[in-house]
C-alpha positions in Angstrom: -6.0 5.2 8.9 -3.6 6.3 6.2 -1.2 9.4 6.1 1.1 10.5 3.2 3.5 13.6 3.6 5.0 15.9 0.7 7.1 18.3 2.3 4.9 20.4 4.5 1.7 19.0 3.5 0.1 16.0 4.9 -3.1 14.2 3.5 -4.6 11.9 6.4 -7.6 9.4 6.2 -8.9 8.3 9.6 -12.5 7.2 8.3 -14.4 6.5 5.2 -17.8 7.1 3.8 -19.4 5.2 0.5 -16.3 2.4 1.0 -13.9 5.8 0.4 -11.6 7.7 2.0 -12.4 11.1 3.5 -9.2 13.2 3.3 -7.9 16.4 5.3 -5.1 18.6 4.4 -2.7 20.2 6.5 0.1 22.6 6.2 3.0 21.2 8.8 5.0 24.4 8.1 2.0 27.4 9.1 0.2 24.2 11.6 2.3 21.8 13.4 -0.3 20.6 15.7 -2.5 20.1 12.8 -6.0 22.0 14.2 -6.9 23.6 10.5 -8.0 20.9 7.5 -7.6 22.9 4.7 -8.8 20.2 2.5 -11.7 22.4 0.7 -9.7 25.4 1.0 -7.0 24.0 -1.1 -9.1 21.3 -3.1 -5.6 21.9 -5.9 -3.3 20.6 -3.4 -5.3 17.5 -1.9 -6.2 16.4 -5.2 -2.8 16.4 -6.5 -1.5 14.8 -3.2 -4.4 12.4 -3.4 -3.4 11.4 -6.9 0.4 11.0 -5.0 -0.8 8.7 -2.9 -2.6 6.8 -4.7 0.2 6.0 -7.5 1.9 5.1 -4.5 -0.4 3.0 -2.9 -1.0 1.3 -6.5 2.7 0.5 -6.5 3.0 -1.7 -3.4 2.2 -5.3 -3.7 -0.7 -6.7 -2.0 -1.5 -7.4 1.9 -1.8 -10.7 2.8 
């Protein structure tokens, strides 16, 4: 499972297919209780967070 939040948006990953993750987008501010994925509404914003995240993700040293 992996979550990343920018302001109101949040990108969640809770499974994978092909070995990557399968993303939904939500809009904390207009959907606190997160029932709407807007991930193909607003493919703009999850691909920008996506990138986000994984700059991020690139950044932190490895799990042991």
């Amino acid at each position: 499972k992996t979550a990343f939040r920018r302001g109101p948006w949040k990108l969640i990953s809770m499974k994978q297919a092909e070995n990557r993750p399968v993303w939904e987008l939500y809009n904390l501010a207009d959907d606190l209780g997160e029932t709407t994925d807007l991930a193909s509404r607003r493919p703009d914003r999850l691909n920008g967070l996506v990138a986000q995240w994984q700059a991020m993700n690139a950044a932190m040293p490895p799990t042991r």
